[in-house]
FIVO-469085 format. One line per field, with one value per atom (N, C-alpha, C, O, CB): residue number from 1; residue in one letter; atom name; x negated, y, z. Coordinates in steps of 0.2 Angstrom, whole numbers. Last residue first. Glycine has a CB too. Layout:
// residues N
tivo: NUM	...
pamar: A	...
lumdo: CA	...
xx: X	...
yy: Y	...
zz: Z	...
//
This chain:
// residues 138
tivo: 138	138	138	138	138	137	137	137	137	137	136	136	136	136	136	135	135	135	135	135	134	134	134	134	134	133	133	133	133	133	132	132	132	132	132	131	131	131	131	131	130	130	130	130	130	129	129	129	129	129	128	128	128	128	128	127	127	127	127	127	126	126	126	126	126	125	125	125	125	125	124	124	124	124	124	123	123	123	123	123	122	122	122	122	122	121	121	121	121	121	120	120	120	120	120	119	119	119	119	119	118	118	118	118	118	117	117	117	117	117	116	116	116	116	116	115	115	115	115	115	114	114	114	114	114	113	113	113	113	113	112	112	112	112	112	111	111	111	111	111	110	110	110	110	110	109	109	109	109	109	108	108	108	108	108	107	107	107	107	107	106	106	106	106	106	105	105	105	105	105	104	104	104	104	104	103	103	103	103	103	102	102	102	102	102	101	101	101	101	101	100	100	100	100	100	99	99	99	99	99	98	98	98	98	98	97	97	97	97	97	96	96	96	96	96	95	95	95	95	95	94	94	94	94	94	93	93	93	93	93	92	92	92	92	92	91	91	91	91	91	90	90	90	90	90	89	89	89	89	89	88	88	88	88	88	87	87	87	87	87	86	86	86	86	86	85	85	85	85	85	84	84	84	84	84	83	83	83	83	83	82	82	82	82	82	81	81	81	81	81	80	80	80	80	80	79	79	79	79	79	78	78	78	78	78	77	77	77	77	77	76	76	76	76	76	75	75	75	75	75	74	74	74	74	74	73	73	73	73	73	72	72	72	72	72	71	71	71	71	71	70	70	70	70	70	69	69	69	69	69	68	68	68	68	68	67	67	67	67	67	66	66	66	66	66	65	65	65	65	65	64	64	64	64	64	63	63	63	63	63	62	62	62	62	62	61	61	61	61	61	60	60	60	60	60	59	59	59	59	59	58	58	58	58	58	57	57	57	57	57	56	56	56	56	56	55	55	55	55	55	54	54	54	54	54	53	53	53	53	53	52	52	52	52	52	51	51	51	51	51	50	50	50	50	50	49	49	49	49	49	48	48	48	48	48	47	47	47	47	47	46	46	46	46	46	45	45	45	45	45	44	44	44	44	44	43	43	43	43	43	42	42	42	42	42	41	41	41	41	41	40	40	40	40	40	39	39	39	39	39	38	38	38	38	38	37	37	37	37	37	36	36	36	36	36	35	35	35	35	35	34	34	34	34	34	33	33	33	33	33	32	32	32	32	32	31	31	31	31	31	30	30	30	30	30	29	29	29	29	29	28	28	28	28	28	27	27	27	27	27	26	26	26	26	26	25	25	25	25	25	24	24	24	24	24	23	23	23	23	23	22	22	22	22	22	21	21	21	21	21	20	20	20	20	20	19	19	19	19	19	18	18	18	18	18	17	17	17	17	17	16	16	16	16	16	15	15	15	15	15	14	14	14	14	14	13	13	13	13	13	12	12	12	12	12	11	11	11	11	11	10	10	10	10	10	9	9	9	9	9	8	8	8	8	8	7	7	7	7	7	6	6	6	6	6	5	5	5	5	5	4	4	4	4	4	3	3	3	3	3	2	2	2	2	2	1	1	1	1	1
pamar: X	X	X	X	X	X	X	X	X	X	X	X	X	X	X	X	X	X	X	X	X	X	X	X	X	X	X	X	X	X	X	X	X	X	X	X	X	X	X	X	X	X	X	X	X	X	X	X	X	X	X	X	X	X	X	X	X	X	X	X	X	X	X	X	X	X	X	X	X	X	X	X	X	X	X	X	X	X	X	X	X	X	X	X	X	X	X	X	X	X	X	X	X	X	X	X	X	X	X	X	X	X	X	X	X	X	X	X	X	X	X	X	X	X	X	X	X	X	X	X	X	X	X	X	X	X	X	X	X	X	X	X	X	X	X	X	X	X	X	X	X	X	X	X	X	X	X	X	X	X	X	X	X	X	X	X	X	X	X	X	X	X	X	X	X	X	X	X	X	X	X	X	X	X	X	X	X	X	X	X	X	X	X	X	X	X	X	X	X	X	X	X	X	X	X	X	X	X	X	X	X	X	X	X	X	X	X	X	X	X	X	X	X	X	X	X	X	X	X	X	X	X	X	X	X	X	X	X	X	X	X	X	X	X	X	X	X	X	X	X	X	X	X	X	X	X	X	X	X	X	X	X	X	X	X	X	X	X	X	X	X	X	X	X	X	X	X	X	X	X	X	X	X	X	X	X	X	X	X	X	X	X	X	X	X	X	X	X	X	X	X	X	X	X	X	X	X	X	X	X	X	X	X	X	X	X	X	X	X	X	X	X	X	X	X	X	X	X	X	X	X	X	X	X	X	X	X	X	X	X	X	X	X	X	X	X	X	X	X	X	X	X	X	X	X	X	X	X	X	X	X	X	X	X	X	X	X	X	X	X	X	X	X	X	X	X	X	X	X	X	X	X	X	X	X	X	X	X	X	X	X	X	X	X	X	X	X	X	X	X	X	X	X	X	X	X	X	X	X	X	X	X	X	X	X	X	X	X	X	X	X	X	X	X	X	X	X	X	X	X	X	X	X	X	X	X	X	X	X	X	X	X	X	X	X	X	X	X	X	X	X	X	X	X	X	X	X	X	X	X	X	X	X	X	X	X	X	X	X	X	X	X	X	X	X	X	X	X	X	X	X	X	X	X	X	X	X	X	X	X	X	X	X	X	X	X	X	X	X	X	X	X	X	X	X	X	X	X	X	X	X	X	X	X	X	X	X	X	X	X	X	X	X	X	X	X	X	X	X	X	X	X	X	X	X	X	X	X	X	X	X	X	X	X	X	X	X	X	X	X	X	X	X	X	X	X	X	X	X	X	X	X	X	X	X	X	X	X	X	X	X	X	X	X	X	X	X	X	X	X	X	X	X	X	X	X	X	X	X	X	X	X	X	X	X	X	X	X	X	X	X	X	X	X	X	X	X	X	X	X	X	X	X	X	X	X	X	X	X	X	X	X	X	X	X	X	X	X	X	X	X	X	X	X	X	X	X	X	X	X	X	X	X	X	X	X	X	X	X	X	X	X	X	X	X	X	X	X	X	X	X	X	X	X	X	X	X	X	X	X	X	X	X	X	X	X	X	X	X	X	X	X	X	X	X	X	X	X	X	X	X	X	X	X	X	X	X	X	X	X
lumdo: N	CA	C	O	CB	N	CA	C	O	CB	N	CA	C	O	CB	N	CA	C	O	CB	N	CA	C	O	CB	N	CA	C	O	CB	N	CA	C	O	CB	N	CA	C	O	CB	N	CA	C	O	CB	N	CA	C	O	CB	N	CA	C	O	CB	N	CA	C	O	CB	N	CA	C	O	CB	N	CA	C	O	CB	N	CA	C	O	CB	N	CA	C	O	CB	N	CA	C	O	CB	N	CA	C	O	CB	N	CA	C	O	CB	N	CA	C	O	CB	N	CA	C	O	CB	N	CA	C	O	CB	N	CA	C	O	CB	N	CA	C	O	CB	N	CA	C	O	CB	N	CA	C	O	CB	N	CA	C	O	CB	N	CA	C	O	CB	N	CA	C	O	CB	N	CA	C	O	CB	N	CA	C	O	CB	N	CA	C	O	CB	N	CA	C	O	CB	N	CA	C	O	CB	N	CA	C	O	CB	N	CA	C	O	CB	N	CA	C	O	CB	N	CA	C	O	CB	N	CA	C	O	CB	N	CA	C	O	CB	N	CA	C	O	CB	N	CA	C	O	CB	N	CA	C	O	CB	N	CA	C	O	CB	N	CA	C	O	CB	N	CA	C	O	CB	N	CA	C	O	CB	N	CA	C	O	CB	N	CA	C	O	CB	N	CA	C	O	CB	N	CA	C	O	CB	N	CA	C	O	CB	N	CA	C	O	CB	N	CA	C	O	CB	N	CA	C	O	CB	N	CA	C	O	CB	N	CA	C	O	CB	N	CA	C	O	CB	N	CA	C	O	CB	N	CA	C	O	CB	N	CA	C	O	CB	N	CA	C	O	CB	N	CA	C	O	CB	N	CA	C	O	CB	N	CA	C	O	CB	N	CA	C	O	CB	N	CA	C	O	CB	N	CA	C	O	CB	N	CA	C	O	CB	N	CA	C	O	CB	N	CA	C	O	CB	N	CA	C	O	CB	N	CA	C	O	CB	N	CA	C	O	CB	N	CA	C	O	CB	N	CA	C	O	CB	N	CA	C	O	CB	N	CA	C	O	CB	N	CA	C	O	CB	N	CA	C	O	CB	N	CA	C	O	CB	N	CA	C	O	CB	N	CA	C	O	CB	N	CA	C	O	CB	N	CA	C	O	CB	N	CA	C	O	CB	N	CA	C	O	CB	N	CA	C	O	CB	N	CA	C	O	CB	N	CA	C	O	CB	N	CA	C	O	CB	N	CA	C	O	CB	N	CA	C	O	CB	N	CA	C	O	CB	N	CA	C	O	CB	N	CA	C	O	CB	N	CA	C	O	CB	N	CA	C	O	CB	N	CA	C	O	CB	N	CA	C	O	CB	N	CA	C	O	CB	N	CA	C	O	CB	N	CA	C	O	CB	N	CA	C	O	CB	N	CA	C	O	CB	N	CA	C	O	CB	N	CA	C	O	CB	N	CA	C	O	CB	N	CA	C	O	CB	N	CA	C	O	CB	N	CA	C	O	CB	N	CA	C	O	CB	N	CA	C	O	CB	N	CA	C	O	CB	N	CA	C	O	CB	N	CA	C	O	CB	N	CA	C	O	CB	N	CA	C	O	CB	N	CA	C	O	CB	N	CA	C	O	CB	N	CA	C	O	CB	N	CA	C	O	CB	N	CA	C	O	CB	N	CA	C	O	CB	N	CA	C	O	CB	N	CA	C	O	CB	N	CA	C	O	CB	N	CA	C	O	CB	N	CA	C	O	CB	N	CA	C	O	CB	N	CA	C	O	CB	N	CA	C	O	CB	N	CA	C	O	CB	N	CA	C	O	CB	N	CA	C	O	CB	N	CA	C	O	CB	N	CA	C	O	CB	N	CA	C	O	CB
xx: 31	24	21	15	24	42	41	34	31	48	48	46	44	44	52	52	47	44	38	47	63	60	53	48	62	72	66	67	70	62	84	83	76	74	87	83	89	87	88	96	66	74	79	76	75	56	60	66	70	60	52	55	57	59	63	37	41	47	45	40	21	25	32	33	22	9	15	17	17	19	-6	-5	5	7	-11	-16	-10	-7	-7	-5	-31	-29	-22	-23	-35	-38	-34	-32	-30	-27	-47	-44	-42	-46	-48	-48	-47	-44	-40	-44	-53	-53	-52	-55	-57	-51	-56	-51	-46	-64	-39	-44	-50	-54	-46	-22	-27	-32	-31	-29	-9	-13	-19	-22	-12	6	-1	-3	1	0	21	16	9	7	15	34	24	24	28	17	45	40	35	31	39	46	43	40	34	40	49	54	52	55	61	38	44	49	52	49	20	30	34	33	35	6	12	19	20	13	-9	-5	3	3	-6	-26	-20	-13	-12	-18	-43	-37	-32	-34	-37	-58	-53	-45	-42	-53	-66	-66	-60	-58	-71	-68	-69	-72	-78	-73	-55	-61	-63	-59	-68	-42	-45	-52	-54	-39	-34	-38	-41	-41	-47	-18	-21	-27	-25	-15	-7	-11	-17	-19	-13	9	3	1	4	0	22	20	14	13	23	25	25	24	23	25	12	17	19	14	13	1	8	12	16	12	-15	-9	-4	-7	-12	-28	-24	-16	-12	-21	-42	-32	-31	-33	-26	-56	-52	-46	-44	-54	-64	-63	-59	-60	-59	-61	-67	-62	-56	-73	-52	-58	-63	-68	-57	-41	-45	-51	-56	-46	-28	-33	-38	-38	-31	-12	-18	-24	-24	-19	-1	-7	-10	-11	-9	18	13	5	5	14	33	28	20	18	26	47	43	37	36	42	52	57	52	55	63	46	46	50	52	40	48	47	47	49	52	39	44	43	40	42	34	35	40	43	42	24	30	33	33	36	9	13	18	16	10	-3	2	6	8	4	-19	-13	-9	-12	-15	-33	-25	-20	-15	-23	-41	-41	-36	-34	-48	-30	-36	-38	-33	-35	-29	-25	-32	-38	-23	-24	-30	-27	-22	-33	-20	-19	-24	-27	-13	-16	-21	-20	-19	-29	-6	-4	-12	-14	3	2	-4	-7	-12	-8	14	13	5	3	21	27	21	18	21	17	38	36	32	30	35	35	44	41	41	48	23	24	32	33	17	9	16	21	22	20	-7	-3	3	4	-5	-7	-13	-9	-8	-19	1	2	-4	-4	7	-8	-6	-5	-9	-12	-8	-7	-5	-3	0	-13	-11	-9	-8	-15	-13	-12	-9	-6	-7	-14	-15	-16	-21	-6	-9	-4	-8	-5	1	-21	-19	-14	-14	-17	-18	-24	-21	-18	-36	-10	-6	-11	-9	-1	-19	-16	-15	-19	-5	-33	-27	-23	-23	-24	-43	-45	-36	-34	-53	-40	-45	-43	-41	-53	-39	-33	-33	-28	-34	-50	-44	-38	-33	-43	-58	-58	-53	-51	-64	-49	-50	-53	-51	-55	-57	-48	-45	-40	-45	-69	-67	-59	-56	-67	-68	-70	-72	-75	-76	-63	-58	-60	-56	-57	-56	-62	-63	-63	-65	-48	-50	-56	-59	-47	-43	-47	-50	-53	-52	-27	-30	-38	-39	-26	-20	-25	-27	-27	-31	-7	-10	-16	-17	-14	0	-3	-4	-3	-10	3	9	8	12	18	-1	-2	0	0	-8	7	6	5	9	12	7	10	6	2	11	7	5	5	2	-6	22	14	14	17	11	32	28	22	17	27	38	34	32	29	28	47	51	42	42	56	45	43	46	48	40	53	43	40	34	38	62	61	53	48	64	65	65	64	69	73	64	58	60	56	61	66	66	62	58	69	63	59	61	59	51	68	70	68	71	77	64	67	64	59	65	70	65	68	74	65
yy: 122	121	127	126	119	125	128	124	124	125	120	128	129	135	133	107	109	116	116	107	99	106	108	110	112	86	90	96	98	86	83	88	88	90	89	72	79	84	90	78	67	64	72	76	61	64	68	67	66	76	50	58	58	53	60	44	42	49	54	38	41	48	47	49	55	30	29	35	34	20	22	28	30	31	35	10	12	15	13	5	2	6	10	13	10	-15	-6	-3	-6	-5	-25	-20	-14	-9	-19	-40	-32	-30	-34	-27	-50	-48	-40	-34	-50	-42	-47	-47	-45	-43	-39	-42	-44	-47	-37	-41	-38	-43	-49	-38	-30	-36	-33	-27	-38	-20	-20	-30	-34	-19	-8	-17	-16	-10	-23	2	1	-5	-7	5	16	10	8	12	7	29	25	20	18	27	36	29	28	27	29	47	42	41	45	48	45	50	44	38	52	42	39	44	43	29	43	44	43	44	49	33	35	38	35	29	34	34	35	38	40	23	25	26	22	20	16	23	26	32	25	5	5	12	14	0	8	3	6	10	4	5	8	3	-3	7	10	3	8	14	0	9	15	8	3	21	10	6	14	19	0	21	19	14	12	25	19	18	20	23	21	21	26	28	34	29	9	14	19	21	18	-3	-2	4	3	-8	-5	-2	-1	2	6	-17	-12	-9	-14	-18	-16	-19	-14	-9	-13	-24	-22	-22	-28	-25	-22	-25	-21	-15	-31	-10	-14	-19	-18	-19	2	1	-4	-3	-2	11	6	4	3	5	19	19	13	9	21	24	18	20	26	15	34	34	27	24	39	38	35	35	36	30	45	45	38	35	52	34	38	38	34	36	24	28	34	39	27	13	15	20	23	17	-2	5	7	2	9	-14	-14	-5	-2	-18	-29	-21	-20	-24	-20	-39	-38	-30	-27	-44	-40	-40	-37	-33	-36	-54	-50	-48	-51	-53	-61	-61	-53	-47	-63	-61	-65	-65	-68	-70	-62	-61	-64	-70	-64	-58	-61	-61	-59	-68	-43	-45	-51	-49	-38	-33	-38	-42	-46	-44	-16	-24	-24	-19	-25	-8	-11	-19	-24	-9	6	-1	-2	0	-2	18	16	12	11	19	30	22	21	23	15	42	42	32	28	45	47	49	47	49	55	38	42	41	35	52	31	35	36	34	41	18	19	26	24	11	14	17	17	16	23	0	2	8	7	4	-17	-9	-4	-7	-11	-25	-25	-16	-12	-29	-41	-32	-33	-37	-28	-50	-50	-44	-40	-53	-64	-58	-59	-63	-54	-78	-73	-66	-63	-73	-87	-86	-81	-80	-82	-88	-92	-91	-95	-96	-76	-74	-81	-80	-75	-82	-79	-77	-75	-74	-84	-91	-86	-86	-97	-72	-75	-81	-81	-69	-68	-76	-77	-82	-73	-60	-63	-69	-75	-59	-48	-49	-56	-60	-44	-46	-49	-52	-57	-46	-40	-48	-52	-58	-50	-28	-32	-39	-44	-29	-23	-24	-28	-31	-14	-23	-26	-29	-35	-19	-11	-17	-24	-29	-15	-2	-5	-12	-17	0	3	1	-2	-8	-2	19	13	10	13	13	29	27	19	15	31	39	35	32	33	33	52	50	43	40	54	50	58	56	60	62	35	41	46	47	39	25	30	35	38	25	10	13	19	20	12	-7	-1	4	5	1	-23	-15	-10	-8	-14	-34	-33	-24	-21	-39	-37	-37	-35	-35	-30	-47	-47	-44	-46	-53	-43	-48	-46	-41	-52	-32	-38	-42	-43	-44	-20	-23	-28	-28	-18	-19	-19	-20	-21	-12	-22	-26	-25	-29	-25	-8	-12	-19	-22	-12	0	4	-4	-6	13	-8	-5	-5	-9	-7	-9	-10	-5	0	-9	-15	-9	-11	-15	-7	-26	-25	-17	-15	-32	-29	-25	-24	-23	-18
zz: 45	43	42	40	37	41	49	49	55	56	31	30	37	38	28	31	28	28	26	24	45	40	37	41	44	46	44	41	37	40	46	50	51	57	57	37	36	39	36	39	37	39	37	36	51	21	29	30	26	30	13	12	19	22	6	15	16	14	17	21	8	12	10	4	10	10	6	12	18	4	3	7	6	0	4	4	0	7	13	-4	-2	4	1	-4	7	-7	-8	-1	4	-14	-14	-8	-8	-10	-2	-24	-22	-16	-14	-26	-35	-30	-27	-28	-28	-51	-46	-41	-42	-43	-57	-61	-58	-61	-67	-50	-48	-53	-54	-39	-55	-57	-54	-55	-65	-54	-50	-53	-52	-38	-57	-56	-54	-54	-63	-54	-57	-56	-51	-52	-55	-56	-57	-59	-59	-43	-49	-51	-50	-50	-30	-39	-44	-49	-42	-33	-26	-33	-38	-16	-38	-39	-35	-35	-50	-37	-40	-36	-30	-38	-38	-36	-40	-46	-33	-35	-39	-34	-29	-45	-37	-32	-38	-43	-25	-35	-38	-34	-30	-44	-27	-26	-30	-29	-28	-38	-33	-30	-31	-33	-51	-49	-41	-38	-56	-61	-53	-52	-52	-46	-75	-74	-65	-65	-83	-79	-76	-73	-70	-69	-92	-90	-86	-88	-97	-95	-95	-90	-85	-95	-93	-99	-99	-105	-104	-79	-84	-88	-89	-84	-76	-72	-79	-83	-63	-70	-75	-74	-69	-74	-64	-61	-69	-73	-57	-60	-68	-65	-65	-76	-51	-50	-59	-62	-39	-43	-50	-50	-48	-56	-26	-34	-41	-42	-32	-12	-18	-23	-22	-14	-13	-10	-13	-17	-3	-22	-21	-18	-22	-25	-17	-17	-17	-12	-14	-22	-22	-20	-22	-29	-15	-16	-15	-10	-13	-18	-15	-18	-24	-14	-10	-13	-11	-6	-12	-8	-7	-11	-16	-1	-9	-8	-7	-5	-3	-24	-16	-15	-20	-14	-34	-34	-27	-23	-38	-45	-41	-41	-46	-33	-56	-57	-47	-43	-66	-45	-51	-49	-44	-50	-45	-39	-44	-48	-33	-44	-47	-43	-38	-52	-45	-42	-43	-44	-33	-50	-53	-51	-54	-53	-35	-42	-46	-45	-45	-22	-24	-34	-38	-21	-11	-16	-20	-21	-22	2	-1	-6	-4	4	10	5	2	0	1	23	18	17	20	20	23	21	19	14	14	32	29	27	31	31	28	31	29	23	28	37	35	33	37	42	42	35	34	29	33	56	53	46	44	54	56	60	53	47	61	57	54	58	64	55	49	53	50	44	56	46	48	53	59	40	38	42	46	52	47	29	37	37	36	43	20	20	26	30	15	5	11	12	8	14	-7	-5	2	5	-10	-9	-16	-12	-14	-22	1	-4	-10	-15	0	8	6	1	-4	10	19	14	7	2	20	28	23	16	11	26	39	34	27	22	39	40	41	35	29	43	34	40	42	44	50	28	25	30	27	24	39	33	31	32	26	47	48	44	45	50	38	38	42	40	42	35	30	31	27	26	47	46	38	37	46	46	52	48	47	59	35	33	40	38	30	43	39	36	35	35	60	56	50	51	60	65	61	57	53	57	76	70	69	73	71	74	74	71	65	72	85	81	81	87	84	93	90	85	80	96	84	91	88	82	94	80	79	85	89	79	73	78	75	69	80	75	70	74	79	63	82	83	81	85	90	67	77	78	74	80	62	61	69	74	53	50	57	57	54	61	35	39	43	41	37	31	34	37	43	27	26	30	35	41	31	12	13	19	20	13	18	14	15	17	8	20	27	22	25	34	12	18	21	25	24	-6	1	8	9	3	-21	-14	-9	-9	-15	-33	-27	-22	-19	-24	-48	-41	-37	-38	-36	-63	-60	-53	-51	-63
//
């Protein structure tokens, strides 16, 4: 079982994650990009949407059969599925998502991902606060 780390999840290059007051996005735009790039050729793809300290907003393209081996995050996170079929593995359950379908997952927790069509998800991941965050000044 591998530890997915904050700097492992983002070792591939991406073109500068936006980390403004407000972002808006076009997503099915941002999905063809994904699509037309080489790496679509491996099975799967992903691009950093926003990226701020605690915050990351990851959309990934996954093609039918492609597999993503158990792993875990330091952080919380949310699947979201935009279109196709993924079966999510996590905490001795099978979680089937279909389009619209959202899940959330507890920080280190295992899980795998098989996608059963084609699919797009949208993956929301809340990284824990640095030391001298304060949550109470919320």
């Amino acid at each position: 079982m591998a530890s997915t780390t904050y700097d492992e999840m983002h070792a591939r290059p991406h073109v500068a994650p936006a980390a403004a007051a407000f972002t808006e996005l076009d997503l099915p735009a941002e999905v063809s990009r994904l699509q037309a790039e080489t790496t679509w050729s491996t099975g799967q793809n992903a691009r950093t949407l926003i990226k701020y300290d605690t915050l990351r907003v990851v959309l990934v393209a996954l093609q039918a059969g492609k597999s993503l081996p158990e792993h875990r995050t330091e952080g919380r996170l949310t699947i979201h599925l935009i279109s196709g079929h993924l079966e999510v593995k996590s905490a001795g359950r099978t979680f089937n998502l279909h389009p619209g379908g959202l899940l959330a997952l507890d920080r280190n927790l295992a899980h795998e991902v098989l996608a059963l069509r084609e699919s797009v998800v949208l993956l929301t991941i809340a990284w824990p606060g640095r030391e001298n965050d304060r949550a109470d000044l919320v």
